[in-house]
C-alpha positions as CSV (number, residue, x, y, z in Angstrom):
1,X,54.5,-12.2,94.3
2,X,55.4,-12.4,98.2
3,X,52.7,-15.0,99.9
4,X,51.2,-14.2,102.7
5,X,52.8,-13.4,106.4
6,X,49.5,-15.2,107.8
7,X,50.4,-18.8,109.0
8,X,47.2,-20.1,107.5
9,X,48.3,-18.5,104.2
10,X,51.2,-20.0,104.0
11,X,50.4,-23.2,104.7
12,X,47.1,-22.6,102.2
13,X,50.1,-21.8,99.3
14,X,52.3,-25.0,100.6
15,X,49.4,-27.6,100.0
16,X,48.3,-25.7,96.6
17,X,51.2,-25.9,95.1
18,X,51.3,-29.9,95.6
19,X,48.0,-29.6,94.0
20,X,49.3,-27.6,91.1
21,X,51.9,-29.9,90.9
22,X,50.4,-33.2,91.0
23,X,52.2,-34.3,93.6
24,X,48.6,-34.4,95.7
25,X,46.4,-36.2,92.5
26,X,42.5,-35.4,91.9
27,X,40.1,-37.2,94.3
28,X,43.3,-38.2,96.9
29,X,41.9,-37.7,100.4
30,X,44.1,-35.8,102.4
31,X,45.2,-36.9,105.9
32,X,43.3,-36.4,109.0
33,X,43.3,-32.7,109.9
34,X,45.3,-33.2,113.4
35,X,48.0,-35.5,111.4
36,X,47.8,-32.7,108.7
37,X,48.3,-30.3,111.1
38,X,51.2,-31.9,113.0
39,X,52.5,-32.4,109.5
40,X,52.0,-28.5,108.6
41,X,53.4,-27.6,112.1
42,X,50.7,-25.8,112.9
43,X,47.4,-25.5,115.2
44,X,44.5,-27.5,114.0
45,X,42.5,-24.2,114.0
46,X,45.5,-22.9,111.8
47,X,45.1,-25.8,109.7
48,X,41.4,-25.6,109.7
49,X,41.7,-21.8,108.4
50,X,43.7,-23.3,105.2
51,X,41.2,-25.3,104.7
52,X,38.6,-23.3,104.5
53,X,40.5,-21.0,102.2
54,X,41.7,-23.4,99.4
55,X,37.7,-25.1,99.7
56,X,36.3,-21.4,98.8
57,X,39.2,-21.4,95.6
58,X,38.1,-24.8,94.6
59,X,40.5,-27.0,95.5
60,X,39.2,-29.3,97.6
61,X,36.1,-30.6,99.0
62,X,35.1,-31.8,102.3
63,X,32.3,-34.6,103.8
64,X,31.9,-36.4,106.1
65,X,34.2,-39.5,104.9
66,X,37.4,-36.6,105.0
67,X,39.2,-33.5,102.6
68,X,39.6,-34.8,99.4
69,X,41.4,-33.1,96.4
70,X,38.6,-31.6,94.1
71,X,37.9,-33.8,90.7
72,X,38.7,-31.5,87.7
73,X,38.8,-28.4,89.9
74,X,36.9,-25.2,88.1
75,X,40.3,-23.3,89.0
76,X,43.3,-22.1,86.7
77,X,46.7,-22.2,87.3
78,X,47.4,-17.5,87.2
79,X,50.2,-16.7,85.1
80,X,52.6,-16.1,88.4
81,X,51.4,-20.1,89.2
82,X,52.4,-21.1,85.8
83,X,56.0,-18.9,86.0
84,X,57.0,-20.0,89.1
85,X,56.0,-23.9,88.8
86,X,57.8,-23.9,85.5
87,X,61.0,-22.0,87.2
88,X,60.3,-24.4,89.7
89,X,59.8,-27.5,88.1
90,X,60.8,-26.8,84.9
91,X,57.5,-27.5,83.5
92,X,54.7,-25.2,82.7
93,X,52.1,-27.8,83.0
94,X,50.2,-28.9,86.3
95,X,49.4,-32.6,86.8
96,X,47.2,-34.1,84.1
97,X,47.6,-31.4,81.7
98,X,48.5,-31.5,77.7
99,X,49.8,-29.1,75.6
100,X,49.4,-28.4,71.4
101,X,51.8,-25.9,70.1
102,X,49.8,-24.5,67.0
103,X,52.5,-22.0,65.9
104,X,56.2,-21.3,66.4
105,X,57.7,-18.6,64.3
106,X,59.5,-15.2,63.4
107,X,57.3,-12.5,62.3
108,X,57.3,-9.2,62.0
109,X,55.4,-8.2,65.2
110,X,52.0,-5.9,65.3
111,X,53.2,-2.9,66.1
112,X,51.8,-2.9,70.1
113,X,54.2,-6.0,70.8
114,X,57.3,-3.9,69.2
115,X,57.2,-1.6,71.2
116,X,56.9,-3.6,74.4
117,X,59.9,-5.0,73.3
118,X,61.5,-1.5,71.9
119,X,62.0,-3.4,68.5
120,X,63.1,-0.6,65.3
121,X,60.9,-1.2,62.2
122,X,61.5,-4.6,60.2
123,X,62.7,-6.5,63.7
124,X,61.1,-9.7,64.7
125,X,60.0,-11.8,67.5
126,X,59.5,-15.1,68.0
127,X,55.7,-16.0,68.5
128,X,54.2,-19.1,70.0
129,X,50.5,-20.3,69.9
130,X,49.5,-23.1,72.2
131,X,46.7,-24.5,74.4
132,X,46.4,-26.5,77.1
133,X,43.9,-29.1,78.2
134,X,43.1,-31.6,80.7
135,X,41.2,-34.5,79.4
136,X,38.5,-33.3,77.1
137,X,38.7,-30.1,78.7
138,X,40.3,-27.5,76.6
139,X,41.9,-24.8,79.8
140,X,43.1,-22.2,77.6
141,X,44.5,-20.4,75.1
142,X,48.0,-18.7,74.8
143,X,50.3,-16.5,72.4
144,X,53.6,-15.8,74.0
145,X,56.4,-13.5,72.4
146,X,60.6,-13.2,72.4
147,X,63.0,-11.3,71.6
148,X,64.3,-12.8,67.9
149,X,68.0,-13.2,68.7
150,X,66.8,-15.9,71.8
151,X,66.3,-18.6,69.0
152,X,69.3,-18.7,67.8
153,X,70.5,-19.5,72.1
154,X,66.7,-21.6,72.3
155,X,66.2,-23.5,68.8
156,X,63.2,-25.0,70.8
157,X,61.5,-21.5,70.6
158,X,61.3,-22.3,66.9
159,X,59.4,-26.0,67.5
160,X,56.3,-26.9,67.9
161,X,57.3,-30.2,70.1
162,X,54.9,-30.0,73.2
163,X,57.8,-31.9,75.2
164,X,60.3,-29.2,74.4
165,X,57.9,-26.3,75.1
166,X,56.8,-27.0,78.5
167,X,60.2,-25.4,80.1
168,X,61.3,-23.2,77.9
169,X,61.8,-20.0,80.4
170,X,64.6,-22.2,82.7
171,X,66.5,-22.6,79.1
172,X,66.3,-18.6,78.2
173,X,67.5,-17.9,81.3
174,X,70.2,-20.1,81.2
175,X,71.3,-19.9,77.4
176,X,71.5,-15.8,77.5
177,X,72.4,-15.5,81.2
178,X,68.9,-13.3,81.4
179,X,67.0,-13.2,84.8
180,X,63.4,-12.4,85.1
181,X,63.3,-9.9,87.8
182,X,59.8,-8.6,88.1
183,X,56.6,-8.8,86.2
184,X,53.2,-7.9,85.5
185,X,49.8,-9.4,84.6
186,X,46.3,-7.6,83.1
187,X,43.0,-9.4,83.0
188,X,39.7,-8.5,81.9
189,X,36.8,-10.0,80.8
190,X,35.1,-9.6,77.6
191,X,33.9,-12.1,74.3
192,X,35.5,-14.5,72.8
193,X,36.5,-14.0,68.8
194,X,36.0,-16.6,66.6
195,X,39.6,-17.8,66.8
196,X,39.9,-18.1,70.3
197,X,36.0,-19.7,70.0
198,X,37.4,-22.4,68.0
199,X,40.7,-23.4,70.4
200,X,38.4,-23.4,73.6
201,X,35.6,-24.9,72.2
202,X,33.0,-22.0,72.7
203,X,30.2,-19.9,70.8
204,X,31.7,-16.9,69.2
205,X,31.2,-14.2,71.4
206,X,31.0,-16.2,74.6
207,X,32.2,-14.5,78.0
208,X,35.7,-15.3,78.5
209,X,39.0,-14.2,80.7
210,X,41.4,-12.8,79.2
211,X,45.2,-11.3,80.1
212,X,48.3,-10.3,79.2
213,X,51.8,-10.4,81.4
214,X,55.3,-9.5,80.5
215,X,58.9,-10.5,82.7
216,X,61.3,-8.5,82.3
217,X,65.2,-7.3,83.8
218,X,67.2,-4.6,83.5
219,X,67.7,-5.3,80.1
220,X,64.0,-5.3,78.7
221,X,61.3,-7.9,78.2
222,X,61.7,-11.5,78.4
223,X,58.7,-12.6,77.5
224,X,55.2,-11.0,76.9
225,X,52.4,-13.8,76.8
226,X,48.9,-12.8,76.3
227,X,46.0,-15.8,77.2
228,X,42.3,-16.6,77.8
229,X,40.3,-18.8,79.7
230,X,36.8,-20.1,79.5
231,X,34.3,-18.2,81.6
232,X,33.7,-21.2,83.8
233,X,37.4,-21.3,85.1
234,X,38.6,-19.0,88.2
235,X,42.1,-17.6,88.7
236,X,43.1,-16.4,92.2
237,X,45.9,-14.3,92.9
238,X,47.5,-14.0,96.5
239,X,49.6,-10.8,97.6
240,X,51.0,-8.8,101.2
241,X,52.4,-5.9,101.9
242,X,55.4,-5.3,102.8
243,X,54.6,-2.2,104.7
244,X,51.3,-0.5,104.1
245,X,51.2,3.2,102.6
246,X,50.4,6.6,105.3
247,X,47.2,7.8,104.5
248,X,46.7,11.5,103.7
């Protein structure tokens, strides 16, 4: 996902991504916005426009003592956030989170996930349950899928070690020489079942948000991870285009 051409954008995306990865902590004030700016290289009404844009996502607040990181911000890393910090970082996890892996196994898959993967009948896949948290807060919920033959390259696919599962996409890539080169996420809102109820700490049938994404390369899918989120988180995603369509 290309970030934005707009300078405000960019430097919006630069200071998020310390958020995300804890290298700015909850509550730490940020410096004044004319050092900030000089920092960022930018305008102060540049810097000003950044801002405003990562206050209306949730991840900061402002008063008159300064810009302060937001305390347990009501916003979720999107699965493009989580795929490029653990690429990046080689860890899946933002600052102050937890992870409980639940389930790591081969199984034969329903038959929707074979077929994302082009799988003939009696194949398996690897499937992994986890959640995440951040202090009592339970973040969400998460299934994610492989191709079979990756454990034998990735034992840790097989383990339900939090420590090991954190960066497991850096090791796939370089255990089977695969590349992610493009990918896709689905959301939609709808209830939550009684399993997903119980891992987010919900009512049956509360409203949650709920999606799906796959990587791929010219070989076929990678990985196809399907998650919700309680209804009181918000995801934002940020695109550009390259060059926009003619109308006709």
């Amino acid at each position: 996902m290309p970030g934005s051409n707009h300078p405000y954008m960019r430097v919006a995306e630069r200071i998020r991504r310390r958020i995300l990865d804890g290298v700015l902590k909850e509550g730490e004030k940020l410096p004044p916005v004319r050092e900030l700016a000089r920092q960022e290289g930018v305008s102060v009404a540049t810097l000003g426009r950044s801002l405003d844009q990562l206050q209306v996502e949730g991840y900061i607040t402002t008063s008159r003592r300064g810009t302060f990181v937001a305390n347990a911000p009501e916003v979720a890393p999107s699965g493009y956030d989580r795929i490029t910090r653990v690429l990046r970082t080689g860890s899946v996890l933002s600052e102050g989170e937890t992870m409980v892996v639940t389930n790591a196994e081969l199984i034969k898959p329903p038959q929707y996930v074979a077929e994302i993967f082009d799988l003939e009948d009696g194949d398996q896949v690897v499937r992994r349950q986890w959640h995440t948290g951040k202090g009592q807060q339970r973040i969400g919920l998460f299934v994610t899928w492989y191709p079979a033959h990756f454990a034998a390259a990735v034992p840790e696919l097989l383990s339900t070690s939090a420590r090991a599962a954190a960066g497991l996409l850096p090791k796939i890539q370089q255990a089977t020489g695969r590349r992610i080169q493009a990918g896709r996420d689905d959301v939609h809102g709808r209830d939550a079942d009684a399993r997903e109820a119980n891992f987010l700490g919900l009512r049956v049938g509360s409203p949650i948000l709920a999606g799906a994404h796959r990587l791929w390369d010219d070989e076929g899918v990678i990985e196809y991870g399907e998650w919700c989120l309680p209804y009181r988180l918000v995801v934002g995603y940020e695109y550009s285009f390259e060059a926009a369509p003619d109308a006709t």
